[in-house]
N, C-alpha and C positions, 0 to 999 in steps of 0.2 A: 081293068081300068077303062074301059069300054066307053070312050065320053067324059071321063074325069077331067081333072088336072094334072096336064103330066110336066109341065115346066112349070119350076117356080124361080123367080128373078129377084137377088140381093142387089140394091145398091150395094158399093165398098166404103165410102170415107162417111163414117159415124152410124153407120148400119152393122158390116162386117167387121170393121175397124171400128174401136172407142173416138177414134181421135178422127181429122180431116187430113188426113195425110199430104195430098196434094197443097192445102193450105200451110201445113208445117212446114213443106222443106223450099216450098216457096217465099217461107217465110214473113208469111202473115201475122205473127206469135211473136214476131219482136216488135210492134206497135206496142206503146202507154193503152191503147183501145181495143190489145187485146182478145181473140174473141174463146168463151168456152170452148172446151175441144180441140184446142190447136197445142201441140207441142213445139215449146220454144227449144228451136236447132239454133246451134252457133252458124255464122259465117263462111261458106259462102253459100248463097240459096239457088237452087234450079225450078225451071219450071218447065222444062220438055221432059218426056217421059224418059228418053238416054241419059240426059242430067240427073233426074232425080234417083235414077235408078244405081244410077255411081256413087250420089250422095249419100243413098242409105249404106250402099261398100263403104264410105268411109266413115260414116258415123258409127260402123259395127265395129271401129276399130276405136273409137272415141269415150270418154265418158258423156252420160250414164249410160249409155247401149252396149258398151263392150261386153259387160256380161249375159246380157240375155238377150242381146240385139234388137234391131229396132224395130223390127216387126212383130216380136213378143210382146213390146213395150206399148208400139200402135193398136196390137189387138189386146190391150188390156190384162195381159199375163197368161201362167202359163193354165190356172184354174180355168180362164175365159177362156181360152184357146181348145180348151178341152171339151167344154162345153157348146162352143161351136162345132167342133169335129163330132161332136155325139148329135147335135142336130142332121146337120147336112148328111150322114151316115145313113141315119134311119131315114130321111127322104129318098136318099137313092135306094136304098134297102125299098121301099114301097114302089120302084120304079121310077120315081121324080130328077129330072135329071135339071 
């Protein structure tokens, strides 16, 4: 790979992720104005990374995330999920880190 491309760079919130994650649990999604992509979380919303990262703990324990938790849910199920990890796989498979 002598000169190629050897990083390739994901955004996360609606790239890796279907949804805006950061937008969700900050909750931008309980607005009437709404935007595409946000998932409406209940109450209470975070928006520092230690906040939000508790909030998704306790939304794992919440409906509708309890079953297949909310990062399954953020990246669009378990078929997407898969389909991601088979991307990102064969790039590092070619070297691409």
């Amino acid at each position: 790979m002598a000169g190629g491309v050897r990083l390739i760079v994901f955004d996360f919130d609606q790239t890796l992720s279907c949804v805006h994650v950061f937008k969700s649990l900050a909750g931008w999604g309980e607005s009437k104005m709404a935007q595409k992509g946000i998932l409406k979380v209940p109450r209470p919303f975070a928006c520092t990374e230690r906040g939000q990262v508790r909030r998704i703990d306790e939304l794992n324990r919440t409906e509708p995330f309890h079953k297949d938790g909310f990062a399954r849910v953020a990246f669009g199920g378990e078929r997407r999920l898969e389909e991601l990890r088979s991307c990102l796989t064969a790039l590092a498979g070619r070297g691409l880190v």
